[in-house]
PDB file with one MODEL, atoms N, CA, C and O in Angstrom:
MODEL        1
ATOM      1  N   UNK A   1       0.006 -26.806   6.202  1.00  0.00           N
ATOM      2  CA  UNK A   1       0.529 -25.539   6.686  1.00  0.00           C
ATOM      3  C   UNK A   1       1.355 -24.853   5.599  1.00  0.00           C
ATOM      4  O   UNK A   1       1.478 -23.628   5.606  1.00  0.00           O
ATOM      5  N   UNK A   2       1.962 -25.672   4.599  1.00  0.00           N
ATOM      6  CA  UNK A   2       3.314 -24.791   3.701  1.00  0.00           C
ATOM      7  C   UNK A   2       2.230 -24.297   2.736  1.00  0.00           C
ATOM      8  O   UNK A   2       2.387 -23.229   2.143  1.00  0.00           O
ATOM      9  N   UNK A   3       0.886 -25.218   2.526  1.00  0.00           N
ATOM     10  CA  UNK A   3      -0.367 -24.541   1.063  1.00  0.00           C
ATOM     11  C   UNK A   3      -0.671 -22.981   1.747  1.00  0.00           C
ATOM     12  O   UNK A   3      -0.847 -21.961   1.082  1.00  0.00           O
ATOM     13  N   UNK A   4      -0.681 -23.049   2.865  1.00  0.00           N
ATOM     14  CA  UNK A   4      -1.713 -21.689   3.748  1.00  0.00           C
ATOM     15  C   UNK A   4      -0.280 -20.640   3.233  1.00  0.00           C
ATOM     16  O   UNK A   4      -0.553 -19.980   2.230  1.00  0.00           O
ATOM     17  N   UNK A   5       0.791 -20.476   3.641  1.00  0.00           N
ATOM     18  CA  UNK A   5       1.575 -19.699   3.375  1.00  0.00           C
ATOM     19  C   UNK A   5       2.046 -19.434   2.464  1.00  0.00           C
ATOM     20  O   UNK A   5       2.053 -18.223   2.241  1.00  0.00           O
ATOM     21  N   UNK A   6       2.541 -20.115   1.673  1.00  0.00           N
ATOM     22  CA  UNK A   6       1.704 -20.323  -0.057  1.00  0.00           C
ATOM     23  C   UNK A   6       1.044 -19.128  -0.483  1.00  0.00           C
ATOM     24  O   UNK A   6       1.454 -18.254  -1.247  1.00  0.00           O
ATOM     25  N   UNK A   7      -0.147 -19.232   0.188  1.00  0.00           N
ATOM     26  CA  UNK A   7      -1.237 -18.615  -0.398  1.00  0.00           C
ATOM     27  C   UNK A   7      -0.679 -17.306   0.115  1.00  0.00           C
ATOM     28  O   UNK A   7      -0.243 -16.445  -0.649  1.00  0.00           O
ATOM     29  N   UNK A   8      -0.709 -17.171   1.537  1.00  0.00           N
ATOM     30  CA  UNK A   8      -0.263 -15.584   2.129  1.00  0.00           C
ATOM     31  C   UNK A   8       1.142 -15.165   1.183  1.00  0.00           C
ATOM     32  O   UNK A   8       1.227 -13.937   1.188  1.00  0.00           O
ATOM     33  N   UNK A   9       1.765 -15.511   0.736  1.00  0.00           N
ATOM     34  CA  UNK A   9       2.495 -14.743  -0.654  1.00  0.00           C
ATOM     35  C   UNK A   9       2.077 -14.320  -1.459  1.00  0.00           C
ATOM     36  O   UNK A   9       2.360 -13.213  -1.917  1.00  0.00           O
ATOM     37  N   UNK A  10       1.081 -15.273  -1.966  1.00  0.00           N
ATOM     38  CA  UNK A  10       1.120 -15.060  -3.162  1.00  0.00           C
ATOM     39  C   UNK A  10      -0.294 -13.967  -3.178  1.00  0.00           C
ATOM     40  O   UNK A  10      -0.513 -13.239  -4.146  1.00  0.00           O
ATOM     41  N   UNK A  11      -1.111 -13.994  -2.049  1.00  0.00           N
ATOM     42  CA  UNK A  11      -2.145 -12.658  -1.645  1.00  0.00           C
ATOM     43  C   UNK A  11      -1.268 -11.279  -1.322  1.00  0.00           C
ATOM     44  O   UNK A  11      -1.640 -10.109  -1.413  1.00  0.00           O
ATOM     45  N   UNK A  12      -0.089 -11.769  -0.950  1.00  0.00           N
ATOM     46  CA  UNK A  12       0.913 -10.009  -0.739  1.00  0.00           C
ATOM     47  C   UNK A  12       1.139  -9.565  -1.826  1.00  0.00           C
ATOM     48  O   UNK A  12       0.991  -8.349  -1.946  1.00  0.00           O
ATOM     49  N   UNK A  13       1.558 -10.315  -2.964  1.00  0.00           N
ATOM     50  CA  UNK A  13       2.598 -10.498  -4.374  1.00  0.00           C
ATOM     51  C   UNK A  13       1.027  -9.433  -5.103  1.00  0.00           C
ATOM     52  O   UNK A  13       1.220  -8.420  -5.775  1.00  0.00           O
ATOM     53  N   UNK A  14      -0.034  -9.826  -4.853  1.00  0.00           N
ATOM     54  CA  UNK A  14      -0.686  -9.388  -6.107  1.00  0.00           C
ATOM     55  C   UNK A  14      -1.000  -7.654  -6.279  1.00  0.00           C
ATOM     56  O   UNK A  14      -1.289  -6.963  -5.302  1.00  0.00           O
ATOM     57  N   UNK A  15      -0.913  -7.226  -7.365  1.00  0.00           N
ATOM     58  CA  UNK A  15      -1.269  -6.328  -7.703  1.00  0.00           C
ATOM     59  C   UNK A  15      -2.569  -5.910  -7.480  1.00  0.00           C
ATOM     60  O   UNK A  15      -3.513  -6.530  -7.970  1.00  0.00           O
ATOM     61  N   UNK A  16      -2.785  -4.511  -6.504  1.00  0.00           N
ATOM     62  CA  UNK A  16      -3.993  -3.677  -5.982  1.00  0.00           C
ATOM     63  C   UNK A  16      -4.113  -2.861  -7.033  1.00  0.00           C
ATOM     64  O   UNK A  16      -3.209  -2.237  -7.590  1.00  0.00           O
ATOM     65  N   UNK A  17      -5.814  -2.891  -7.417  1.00  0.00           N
ATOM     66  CA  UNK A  17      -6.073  -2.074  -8.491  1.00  0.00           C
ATOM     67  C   UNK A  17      -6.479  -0.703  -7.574  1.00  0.00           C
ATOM     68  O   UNK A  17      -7.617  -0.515  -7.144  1.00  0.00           O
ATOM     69  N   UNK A  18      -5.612  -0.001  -7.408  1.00  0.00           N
ATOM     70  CA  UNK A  18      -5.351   1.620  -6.581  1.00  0.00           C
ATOM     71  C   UNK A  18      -6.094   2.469  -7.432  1.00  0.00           C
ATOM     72  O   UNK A  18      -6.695   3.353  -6.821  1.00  0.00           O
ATOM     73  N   UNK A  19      -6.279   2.465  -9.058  1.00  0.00           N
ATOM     74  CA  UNK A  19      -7.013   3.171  -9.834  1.00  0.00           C
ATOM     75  C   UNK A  19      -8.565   3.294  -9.597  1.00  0.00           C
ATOM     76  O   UNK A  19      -9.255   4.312  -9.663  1.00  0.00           O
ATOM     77  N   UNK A  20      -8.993   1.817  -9.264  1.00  0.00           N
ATOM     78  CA  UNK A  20     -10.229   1.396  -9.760  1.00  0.00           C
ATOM     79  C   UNK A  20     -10.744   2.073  -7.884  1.00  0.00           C
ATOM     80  O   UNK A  20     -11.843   2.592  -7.687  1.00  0.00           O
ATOM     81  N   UNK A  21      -9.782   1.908  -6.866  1.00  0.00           N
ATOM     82  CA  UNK A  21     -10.343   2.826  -5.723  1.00  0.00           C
ATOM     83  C   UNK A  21     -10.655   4.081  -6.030  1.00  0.00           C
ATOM     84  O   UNK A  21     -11.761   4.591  -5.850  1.00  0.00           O
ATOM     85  N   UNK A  22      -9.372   4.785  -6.655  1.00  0.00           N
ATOM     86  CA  UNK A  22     -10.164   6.280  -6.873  1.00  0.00           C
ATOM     87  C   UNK A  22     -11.032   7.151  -7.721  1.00  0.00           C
ATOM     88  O   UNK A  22     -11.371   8.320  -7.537  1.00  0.00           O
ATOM     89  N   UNK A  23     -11.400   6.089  -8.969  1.00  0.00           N
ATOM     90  CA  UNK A  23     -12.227   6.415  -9.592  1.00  0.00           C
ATOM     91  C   UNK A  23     -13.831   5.964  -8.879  1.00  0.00           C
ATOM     92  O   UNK A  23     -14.882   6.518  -9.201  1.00  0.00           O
ATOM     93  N   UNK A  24     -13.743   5.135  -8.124  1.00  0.00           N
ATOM     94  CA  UNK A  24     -14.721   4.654  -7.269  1.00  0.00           C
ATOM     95  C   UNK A  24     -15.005   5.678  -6.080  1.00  0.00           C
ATOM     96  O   UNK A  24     -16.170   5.828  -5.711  1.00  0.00           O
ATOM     97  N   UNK A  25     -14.014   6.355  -5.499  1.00  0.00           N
ATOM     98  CA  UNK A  25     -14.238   7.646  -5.005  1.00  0.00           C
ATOM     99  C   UNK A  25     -13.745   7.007  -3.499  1.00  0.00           C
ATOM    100  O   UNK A  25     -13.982   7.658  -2.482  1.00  0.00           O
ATOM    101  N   UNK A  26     -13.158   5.906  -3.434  1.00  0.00           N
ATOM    102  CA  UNK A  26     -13.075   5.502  -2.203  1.00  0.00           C
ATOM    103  C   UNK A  26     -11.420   5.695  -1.563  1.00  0.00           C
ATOM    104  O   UNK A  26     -11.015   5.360  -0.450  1.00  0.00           O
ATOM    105  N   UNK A  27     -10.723   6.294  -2.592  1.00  0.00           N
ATOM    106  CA  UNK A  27      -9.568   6.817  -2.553  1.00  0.00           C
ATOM    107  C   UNK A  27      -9.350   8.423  -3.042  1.00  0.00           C
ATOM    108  O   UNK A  27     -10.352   8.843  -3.620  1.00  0.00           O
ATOM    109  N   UNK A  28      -8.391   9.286  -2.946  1.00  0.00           N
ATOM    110  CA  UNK A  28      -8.245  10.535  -3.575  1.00  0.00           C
ATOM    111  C   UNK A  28      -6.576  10.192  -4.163  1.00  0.00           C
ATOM    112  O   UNK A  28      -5.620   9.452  -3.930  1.00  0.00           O
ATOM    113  N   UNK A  29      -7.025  11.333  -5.107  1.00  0.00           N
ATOM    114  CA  UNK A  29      -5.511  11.452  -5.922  1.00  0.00           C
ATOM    115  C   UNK A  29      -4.320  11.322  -5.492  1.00  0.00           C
ATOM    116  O   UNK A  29      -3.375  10.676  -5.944  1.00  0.00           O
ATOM    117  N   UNK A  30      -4.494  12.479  -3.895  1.00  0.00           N
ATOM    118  CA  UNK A  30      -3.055  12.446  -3.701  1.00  0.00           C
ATOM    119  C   UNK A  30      -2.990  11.049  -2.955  1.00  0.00           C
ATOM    120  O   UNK A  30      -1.848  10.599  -2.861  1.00  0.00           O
ATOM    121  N   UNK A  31      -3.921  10.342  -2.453  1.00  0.00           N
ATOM    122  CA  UNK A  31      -3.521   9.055  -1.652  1.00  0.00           C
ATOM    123  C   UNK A  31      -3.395   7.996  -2.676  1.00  0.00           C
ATOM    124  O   UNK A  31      -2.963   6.867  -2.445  1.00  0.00           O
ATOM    125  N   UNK A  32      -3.771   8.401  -3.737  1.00  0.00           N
ATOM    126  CA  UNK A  32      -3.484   7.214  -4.849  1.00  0.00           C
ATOM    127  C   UNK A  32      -1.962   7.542  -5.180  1.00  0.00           C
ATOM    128  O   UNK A  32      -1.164   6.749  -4.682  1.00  0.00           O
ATOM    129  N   UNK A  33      -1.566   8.310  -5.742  1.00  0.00           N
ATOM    130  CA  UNK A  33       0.030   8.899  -5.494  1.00  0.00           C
ATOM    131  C   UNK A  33       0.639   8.161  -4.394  1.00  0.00           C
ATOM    132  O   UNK A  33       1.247   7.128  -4.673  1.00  0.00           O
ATOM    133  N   UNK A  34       0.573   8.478  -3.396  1.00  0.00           N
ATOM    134  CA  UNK A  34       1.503   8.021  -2.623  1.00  0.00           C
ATOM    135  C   UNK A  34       1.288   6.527  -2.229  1.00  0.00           C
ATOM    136  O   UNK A  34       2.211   5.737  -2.029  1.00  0.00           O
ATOM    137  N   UNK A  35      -0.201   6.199  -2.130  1.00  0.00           N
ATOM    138  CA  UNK A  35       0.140   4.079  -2.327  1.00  0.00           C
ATOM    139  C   UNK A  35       1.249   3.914  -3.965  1.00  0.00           C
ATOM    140  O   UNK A  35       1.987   2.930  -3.935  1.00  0.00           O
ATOM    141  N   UNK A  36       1.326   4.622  -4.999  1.00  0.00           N
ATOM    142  CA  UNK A  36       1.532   4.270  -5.632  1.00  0.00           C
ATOM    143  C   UNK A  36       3.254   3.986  -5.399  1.00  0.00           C
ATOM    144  O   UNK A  36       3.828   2.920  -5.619  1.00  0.00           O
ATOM    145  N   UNK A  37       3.843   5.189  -4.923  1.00  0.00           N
ATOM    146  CA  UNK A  37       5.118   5.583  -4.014  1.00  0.00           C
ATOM    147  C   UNK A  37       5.745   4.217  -3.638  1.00  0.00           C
ATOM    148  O   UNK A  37       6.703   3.519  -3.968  1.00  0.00           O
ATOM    149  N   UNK A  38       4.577   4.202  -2.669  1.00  0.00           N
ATOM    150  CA  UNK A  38       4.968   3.283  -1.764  1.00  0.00           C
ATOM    151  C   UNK A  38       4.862   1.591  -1.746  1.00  0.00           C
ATOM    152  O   UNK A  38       5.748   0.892  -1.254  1.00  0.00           O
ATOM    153  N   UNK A  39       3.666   1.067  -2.346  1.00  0.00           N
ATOM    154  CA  UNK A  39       2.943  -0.237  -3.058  1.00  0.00           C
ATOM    155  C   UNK A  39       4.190  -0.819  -3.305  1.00  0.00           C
ATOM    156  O   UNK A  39       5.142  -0.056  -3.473  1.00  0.00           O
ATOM    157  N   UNK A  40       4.420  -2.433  -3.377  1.00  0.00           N
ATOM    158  CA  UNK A  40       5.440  -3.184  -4.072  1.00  0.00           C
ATOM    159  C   UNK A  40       7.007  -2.645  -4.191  1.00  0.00           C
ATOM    160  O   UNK A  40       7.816  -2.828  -5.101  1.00  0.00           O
ATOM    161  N   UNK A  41       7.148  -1.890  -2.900  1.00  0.00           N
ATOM    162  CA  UNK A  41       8.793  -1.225  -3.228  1.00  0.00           C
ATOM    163  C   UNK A  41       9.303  -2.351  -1.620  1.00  0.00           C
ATOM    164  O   UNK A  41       8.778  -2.913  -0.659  1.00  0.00           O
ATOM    165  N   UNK A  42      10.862  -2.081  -2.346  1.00  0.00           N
ATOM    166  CA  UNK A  42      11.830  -3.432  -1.143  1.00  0.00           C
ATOM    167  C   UNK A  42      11.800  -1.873   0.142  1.00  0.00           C
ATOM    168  O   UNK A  42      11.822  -0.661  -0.071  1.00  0.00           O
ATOM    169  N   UNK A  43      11.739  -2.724   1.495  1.00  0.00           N
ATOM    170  CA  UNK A  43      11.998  -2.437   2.779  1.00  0.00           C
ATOM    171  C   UNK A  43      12.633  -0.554   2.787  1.00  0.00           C
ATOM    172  O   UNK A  43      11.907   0.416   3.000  1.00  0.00           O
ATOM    173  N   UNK A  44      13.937  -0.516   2.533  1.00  0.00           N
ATOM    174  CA  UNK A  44      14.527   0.424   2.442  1.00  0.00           C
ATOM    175  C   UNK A  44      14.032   1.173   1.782  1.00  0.00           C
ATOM    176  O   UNK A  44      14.520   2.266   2.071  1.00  0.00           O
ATOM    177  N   UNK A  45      13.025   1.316   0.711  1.00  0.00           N
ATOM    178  CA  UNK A  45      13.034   2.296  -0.295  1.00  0.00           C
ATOM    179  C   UNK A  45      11.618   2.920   1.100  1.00  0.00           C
ATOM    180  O   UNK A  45      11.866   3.967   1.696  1.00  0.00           O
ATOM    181  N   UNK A  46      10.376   2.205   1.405  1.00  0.00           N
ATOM    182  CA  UNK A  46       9.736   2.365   1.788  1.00  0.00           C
ATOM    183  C   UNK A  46       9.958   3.302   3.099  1.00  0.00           C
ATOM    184  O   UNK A  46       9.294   4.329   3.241  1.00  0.00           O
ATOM    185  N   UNK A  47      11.123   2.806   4.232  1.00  0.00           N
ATOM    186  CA  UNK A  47      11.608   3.211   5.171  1.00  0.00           C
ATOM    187  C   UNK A  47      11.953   4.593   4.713  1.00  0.00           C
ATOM    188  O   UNK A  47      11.501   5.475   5.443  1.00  0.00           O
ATOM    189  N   UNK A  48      12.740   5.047   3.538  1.00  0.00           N
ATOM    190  CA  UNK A  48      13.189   6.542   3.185  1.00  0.00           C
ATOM    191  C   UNK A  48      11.592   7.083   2.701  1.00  0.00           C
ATOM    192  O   UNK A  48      11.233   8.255   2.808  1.00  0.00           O
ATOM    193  N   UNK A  49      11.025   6.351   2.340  1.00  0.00           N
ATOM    194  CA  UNK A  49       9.276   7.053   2.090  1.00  0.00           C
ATOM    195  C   UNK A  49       9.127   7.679   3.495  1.00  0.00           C
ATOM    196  O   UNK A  49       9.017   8.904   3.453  1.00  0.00           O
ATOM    197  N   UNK A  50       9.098   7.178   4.627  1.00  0.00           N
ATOM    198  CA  UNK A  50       8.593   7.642   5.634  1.00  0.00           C
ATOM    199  C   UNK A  50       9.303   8.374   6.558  1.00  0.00           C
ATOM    200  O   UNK A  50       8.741   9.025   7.439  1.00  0.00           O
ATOM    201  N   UNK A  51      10.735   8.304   6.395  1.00  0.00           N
ATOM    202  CA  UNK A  51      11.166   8.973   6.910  1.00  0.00           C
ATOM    203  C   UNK A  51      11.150  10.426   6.297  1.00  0.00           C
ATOM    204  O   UNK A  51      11.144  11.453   6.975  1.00  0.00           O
ATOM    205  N   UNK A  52      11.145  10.365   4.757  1.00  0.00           N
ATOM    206  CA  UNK A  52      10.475  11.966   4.507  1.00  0.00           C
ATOM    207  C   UNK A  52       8.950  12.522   4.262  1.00  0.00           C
ATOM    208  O   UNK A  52       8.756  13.719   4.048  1.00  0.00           O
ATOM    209  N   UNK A  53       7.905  11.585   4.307  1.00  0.00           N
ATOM    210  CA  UNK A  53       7.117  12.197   4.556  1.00  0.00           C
ATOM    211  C   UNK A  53       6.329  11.277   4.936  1.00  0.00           C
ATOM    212  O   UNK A  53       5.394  10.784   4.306  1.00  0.00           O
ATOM    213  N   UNK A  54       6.956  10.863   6.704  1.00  0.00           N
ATOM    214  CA  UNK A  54       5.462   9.726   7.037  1.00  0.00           C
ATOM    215  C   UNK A  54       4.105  10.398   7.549  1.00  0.00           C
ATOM    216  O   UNK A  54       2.992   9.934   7.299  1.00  0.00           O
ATOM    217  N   UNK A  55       4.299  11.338   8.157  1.00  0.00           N
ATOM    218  CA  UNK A  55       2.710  12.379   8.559  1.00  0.00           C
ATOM    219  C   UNK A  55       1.899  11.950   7.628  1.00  0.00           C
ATOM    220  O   UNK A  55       0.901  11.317   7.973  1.00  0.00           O
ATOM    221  N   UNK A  56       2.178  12.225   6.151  1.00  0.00           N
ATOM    222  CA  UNK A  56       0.776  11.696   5.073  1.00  0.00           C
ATOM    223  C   UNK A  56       1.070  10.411   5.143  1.00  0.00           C
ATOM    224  O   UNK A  56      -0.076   9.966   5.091  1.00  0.00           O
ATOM    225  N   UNK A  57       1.772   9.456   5.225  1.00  0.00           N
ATOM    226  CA  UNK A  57       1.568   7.988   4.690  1.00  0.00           C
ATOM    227  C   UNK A  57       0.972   7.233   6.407  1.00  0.00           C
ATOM    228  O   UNK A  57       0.334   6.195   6.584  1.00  0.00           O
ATOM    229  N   UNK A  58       1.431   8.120   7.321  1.00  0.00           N
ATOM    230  CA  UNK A  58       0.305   7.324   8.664  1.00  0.00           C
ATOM    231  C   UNK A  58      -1.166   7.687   8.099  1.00  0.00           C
ATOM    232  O   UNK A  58      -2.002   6.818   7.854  1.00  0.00           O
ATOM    233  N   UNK A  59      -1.379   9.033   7.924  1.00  0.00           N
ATOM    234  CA  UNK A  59      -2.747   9.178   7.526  1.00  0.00           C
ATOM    235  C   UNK A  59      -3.054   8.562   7.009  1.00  0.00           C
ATOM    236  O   UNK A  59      -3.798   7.648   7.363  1.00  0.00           O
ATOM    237  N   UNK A  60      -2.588   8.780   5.804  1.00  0.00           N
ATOM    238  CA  UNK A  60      -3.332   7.517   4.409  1.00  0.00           C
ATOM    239  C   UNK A  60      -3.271   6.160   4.642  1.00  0.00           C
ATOM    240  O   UNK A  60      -4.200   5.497   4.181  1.00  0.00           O
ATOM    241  N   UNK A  61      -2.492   5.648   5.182  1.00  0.00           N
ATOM    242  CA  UNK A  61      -2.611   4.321   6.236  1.00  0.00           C
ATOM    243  C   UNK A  61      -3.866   3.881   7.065  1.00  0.00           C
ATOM    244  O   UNK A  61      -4.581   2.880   7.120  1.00  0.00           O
ATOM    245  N   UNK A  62      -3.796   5.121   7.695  1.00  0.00           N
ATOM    246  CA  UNK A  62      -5.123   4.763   8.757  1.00  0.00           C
ATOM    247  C   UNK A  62      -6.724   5.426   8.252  1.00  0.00           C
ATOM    248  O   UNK A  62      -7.809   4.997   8.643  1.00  0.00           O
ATOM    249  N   UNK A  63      -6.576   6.195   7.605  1.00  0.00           N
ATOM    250  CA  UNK A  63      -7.859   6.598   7.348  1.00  0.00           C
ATOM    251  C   UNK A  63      -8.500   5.578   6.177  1.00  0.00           C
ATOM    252  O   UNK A  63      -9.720   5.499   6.033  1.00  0.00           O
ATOM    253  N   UNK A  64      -7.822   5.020   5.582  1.00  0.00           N
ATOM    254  CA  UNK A  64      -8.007   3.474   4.852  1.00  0.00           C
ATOM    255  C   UNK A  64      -7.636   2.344   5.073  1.00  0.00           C
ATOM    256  O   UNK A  64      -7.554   1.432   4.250  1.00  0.00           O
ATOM    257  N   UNK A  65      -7.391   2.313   6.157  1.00  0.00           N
ATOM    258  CA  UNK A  65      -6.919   0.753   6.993  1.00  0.00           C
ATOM    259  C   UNK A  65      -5.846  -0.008   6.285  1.00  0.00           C
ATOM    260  O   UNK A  65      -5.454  -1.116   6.651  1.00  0.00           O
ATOM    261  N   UNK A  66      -5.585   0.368   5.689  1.00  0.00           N
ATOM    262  CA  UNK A  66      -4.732  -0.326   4.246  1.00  0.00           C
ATOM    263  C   UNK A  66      -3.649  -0.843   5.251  1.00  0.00           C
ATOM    264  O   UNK A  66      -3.309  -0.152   6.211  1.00  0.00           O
ATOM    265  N   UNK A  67      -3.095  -2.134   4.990  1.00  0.00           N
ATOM    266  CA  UNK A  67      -2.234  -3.500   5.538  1.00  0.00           C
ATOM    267  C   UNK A  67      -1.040  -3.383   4.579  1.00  0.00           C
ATOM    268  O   UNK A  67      -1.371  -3.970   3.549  1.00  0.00           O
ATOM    269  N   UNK A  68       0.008  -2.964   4.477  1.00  0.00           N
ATOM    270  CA  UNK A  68       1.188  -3.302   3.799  1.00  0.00           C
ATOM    271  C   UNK A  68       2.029  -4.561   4.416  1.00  0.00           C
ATOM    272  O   UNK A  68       2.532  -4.421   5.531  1.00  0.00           O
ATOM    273  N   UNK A  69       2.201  -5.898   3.641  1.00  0.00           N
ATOM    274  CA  UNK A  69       2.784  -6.692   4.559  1.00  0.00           C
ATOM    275  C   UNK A  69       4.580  -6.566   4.059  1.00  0.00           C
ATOM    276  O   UNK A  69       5.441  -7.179   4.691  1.00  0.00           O
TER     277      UNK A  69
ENDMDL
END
């Protein structure tokens, strides 16, 4: 059980290649921008992300299913 969780860190910890989505066309600019915003930042910084502009970051959330853990 401690290897499995282990692993679920160290799958949160890694770096998303966000570039290689939007040159692939499976992302757009401004949603690459704002994962970028938002990607790998502590609790609070994220929370003031949304409190000023969560309307785009639900979108961009859901229209790419994207999982922030």
């Amino acid at each position: 059980m401690e290897q499995a969780e282990l692993t679920t860190v160290q799958v949160l910890k890694r770096d998303i290649p966000w570039e290689t989505y939007m040159v692939t066309k499976l992302i757009s600019g401004t949603n690459l921008q704002l994962l970028r915003r938002y990607d790998n930042r502590p609790e609070s910084y994220k929370a003031q992300l949304l409190d000023d502009d969560g309307p785009a970051y639900v979108r961009d959330f859901l229209t790419y299913k994207v999982y922030y853990g």
